[in-house]
C-alpha positions as CSV (number, residue, x, y, z in Angstrom):
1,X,36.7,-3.5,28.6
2,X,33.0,-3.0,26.9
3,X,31.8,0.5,25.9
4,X,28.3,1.2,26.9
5,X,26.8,3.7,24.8
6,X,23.7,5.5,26.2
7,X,21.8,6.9,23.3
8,X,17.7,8.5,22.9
9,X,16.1,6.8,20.4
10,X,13.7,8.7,18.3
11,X,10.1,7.0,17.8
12,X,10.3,7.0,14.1
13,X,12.9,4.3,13.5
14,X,11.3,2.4,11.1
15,X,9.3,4.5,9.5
16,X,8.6,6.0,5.9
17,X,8.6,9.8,5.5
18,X,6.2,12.1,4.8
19,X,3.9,10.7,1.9
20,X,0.8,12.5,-0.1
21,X,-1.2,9.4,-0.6
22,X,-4.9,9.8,0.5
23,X,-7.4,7.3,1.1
24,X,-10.8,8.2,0.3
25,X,-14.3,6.7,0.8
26,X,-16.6,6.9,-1.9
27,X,-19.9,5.6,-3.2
28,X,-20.4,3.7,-6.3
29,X,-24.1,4.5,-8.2
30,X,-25.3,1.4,-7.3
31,X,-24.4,2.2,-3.6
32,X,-21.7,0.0,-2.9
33,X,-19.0,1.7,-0.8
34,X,-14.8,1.0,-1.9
35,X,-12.1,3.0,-1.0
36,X,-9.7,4.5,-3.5
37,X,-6.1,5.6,-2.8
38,X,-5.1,8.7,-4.3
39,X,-1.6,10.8,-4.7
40,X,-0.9,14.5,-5.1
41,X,1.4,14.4,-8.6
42,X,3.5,17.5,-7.4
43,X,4.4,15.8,-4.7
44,X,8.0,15.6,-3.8
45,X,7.2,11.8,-3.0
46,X,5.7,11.1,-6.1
47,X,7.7,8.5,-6.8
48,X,7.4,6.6,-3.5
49,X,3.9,7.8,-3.5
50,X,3.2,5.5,-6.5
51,X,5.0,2.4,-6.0
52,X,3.2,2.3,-2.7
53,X,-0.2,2.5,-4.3
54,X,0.8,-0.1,-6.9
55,X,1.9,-2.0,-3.9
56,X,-1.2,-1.8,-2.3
57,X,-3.6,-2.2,-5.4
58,X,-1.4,-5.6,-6.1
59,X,-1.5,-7.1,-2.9
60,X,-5.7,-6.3,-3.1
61,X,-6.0,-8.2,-6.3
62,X,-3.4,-11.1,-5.2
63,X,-6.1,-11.0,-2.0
64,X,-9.0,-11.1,-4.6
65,X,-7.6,-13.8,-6.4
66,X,-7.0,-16.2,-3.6
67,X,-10.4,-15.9,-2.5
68,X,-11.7,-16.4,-6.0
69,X,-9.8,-18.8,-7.4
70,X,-8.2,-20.5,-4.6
71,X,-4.4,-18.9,-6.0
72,X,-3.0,-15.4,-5.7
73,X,-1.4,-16.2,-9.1
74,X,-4.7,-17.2,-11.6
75,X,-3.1,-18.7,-14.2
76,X,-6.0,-20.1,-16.9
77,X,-6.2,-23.3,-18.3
78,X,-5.4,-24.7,-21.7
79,X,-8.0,-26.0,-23.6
């Protein structure tokens, strides 16, 4: 015979906990607006904190590079 079980599932399956980074908006002098990310270093998530901003920062530049150069992975040639 089968078992049903009947369980309430929470709505943070899937999820990452709690984590201090920040993004910010900020102005550069010549008026250009970028966002940064930033991370609180006494976090108790620094760790995770960090490799998701590395994350992040990589897959920007891979994004950068690819439009630039037609590659995410420039790779220059030999003269």
């Amino acid at each position: 015979m089968t078992r049903i079980l009947v369980k309430k599932l929470d709505g943070r399956l899937g999820r990452r906990g709690r984590s201090s980074v920040v993004s910010k908006s900020v102005h550069k002098p010549n008026g250009e607006r970028v966002r940064i990310l930033s991370i609180d270093a006494n976090s108790p998530t620094f760790g995770n904190d960090l490799s998701t901003v590395f994350e992040r920062n990589v897959a920007k530049a891979r994004r950068a590079n690819k439009k630039k150069f037609g590659s995410p992975d420039r790779v220059a040639h030999k003269a």
